[in-house]
C-alpha positions as CSV (number, residue, x, y, z in Angstrom):
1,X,-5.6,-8.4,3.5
2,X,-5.0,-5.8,6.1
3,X,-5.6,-7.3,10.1
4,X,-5.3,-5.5,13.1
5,X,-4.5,-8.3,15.4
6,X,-4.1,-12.4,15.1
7,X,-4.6,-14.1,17.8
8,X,-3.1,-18.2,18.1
9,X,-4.3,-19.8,20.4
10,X,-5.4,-23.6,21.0
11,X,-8.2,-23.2,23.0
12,X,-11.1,-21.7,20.6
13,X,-13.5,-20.6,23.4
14,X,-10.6,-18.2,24.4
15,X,-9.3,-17.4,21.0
16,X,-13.3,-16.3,19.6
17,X,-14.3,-14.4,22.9
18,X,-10.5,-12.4,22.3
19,X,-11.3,-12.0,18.3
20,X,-15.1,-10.8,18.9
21,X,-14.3,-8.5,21.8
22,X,-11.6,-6.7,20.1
23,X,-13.8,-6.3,17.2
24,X,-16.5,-5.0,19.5
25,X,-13.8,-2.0,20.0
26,X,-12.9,-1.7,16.3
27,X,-9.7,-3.8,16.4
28,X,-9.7,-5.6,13.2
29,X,-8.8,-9.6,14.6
30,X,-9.1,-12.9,13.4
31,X,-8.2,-16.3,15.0
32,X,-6.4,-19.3,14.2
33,X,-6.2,-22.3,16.8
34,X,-3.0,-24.1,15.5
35,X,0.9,-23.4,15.0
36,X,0.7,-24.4,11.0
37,X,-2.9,-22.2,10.3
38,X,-1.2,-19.1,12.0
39,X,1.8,-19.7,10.0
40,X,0.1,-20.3,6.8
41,X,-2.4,-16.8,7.7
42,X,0.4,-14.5,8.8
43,X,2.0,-15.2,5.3
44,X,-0.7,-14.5,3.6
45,X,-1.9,-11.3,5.4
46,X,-0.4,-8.4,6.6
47,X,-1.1,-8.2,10.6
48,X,0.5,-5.7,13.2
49,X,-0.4,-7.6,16.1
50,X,0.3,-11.1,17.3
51,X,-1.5,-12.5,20.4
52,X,0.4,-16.3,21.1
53,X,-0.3,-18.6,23.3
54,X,2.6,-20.7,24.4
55,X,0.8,-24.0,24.4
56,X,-0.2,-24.8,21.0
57,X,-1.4,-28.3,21.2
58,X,2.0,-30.1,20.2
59,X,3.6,-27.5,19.4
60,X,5.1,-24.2,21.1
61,X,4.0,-21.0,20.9
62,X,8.1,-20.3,21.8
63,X,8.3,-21.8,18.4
64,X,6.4,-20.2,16.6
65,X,8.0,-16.9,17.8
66,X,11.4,-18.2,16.8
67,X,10.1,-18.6,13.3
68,X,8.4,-15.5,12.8
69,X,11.3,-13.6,14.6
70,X,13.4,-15.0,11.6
71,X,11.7,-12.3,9.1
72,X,9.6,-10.3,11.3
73,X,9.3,-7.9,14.0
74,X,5.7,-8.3,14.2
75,X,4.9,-7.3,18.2
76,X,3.8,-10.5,20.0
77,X,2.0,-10.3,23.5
78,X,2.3,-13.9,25.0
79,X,-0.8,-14.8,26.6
80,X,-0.5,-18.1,28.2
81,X,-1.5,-19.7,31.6
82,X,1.9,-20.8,32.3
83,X,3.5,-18.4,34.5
84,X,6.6,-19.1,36.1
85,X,9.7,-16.3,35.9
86,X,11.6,-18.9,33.4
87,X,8.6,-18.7,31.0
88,X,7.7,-15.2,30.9
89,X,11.6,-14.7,30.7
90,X,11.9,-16.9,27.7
91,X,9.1,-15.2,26.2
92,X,10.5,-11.8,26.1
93,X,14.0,-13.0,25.5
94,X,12.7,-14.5,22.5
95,X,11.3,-11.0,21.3
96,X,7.8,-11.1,22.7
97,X,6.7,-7.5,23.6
98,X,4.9,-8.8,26.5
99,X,3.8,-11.5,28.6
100,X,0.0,-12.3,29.9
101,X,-0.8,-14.9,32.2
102,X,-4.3,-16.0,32.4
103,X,-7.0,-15.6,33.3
104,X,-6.4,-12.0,32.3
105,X,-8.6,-8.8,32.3
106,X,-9.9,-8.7,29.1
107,X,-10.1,-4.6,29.5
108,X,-6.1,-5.0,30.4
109,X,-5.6,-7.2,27.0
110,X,-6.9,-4.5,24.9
111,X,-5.6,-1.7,26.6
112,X,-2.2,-3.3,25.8
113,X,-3.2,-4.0,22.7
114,X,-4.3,-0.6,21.7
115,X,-1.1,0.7,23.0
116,X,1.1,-1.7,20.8
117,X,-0.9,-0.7,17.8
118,X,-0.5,2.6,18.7
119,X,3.4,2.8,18.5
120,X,3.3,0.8,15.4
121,X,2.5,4.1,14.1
122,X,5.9,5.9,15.1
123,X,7.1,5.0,12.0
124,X,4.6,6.7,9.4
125,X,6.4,9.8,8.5
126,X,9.7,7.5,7.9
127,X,10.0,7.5,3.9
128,X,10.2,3.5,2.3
129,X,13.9,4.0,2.0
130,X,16.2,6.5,4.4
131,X,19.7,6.2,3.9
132,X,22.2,8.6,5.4
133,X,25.8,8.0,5.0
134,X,26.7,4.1,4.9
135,X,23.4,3.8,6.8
136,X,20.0,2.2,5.1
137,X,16.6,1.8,6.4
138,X,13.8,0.4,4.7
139,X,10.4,0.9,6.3
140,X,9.1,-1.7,4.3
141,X,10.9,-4.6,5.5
142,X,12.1,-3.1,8.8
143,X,15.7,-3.7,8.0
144,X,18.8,-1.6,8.6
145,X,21.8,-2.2,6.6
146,X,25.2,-0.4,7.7
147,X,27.9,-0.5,4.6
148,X,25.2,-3.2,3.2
149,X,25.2,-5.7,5.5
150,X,22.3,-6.6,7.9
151,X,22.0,-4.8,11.1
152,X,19.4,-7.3,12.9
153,X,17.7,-4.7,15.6
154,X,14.8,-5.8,18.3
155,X,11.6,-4.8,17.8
156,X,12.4,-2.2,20.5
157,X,15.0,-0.8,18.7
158,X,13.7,-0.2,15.6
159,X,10.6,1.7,17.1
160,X,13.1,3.9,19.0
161,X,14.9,4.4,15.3
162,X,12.0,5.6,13.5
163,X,10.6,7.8,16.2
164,X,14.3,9.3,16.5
165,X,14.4,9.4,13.1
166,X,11.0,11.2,12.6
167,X,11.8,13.9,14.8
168,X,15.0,15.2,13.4
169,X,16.5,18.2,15.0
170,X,14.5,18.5,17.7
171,X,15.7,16.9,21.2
172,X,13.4,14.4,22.3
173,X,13.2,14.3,26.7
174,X,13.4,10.9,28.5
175,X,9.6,10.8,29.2
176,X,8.2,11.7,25.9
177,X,10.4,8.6,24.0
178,X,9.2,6.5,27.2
179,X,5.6,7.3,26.9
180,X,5.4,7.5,23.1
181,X,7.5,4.1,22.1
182,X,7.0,2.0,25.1
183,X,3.6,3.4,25.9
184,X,4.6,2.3,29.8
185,X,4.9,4.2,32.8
186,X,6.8,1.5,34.7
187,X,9.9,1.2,32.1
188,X,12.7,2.8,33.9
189,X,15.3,5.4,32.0
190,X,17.9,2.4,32.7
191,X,15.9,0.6,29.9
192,X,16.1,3.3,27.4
193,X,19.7,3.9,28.0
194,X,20.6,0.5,27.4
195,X,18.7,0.7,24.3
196,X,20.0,3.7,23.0
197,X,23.6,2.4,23.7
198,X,22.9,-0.9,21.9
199,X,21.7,1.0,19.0
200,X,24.6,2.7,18.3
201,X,26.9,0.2,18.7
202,X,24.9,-1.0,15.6
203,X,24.9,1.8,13.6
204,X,27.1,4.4,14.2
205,X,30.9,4.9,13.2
206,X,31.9,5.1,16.6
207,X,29.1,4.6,19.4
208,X,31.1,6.8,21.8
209,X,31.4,9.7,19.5
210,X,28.2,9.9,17.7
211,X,26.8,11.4,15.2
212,X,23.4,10.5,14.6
213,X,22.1,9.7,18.0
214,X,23.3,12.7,20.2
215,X,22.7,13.0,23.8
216,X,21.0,16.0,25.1
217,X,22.2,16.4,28.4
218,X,19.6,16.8,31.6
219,X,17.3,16.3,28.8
220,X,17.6,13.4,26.4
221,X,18.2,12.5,23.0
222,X,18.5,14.0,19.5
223,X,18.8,12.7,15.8
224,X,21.0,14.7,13.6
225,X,20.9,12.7,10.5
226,X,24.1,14.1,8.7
227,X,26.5,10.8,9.2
């Protein structure tokens, strides 16, 4: 079954007020209040959202990222009362899309939310299976092979792929690819660089002479697909 969001968290109070709220606003979400239950109910539904607590009882929601993150890139907000800089930063470093410290707005939550599910529809117009030159994408399993072997991207990366990818030909500014796949005013075009660099040193030939993610200068970005 299709789910909009799951949320894992320990504490139930928290976890049902999220699940029935979101609902309220149309947000398909259902709860699960332990690290094996989410586990079990993310492999056996299809979910585009993950909310995770870090504190799951005796277990770690940091955990349970590194295990999805093994097959998935399933965005994850952390939501979590600890907030120190070493937690948030392990969070994202760990591939969480973003980190919530409680008590929270729940207006914010789903604003964020909304935004997430959002971008995880960049990659619609993306047929299953795109290959151009040694390059393969499959949409289905959000893999990238280059010359058959595994290109592991971030989530980050891959929605910049497919929205590149999507809008062949045509150069994309700065501000449209911040707005549309980071759906965030405050990222800076340092971040974007840095992952438009990273991605082709994954997939092109030669990431200083490319030829499928060109630069557009004053502007920004265009994909040419003809490795």
């Amino acid at each position: 079954m299709q789910y909009d969001c799951l949320i894992v968290d320990d504490e139930e109070g928290i976890s049902q007020t999220i699940c029935e709220y979101f609902n309220m606003f149309d947000i398909k979400a259902e709860y699960k209040t332990n690290f094996d239950d989410g586990l079990t109910f993310l492999a056996e539904h299809t979910v585009s959202l993950l909310l995770l607590d870090v504190n799951l009882g005796k277990e770690s929601g940091f955990l349970f990222c590194k295990e999805i993150r093994k097959t998935s890139n399933l965005p994850i907000i952390f939501i979590s009362a600890r907030g120190s800089e070493e937690d948030i930063l392990s969070g994202l470093n760990l591939g969480g899309d973003d980190y919530i410290t409680k008590p929270f707005s729940m207006g914010i939550l789903l604003a964020k939310a909304k935004a997430i599910l959002k971008r995880n529809m960049i990659a619609v117009q993306l047929p299953e299976i795109f290959e151009v030159g040694g390059l393969r994408i499959d949409k289905s399993t959000k893999r990238v092979y280059k010359n058959n072997v595994l290109v592991k991207l971030k989530p980050m990366e891959w929605k910049l792929l497919c929205y590149l990818l999507d809008n062949q030909k045509r150069g994309i500014s700065k501000d449209e690819l911040l707005t549309t796949v980071w759906g965030d005013q405050f990222v800076s075009e340092g971040t974007l660089s840095v992952h438009i660099r990273h991605l082709r040193e994954k997939i092109e030939d030669d990431p200083n002479q490319p030829k499928l993610i060109k630069t557009v200068w004053g502007t920004g970005y265009i994909c040419e697909a003809t490795m």
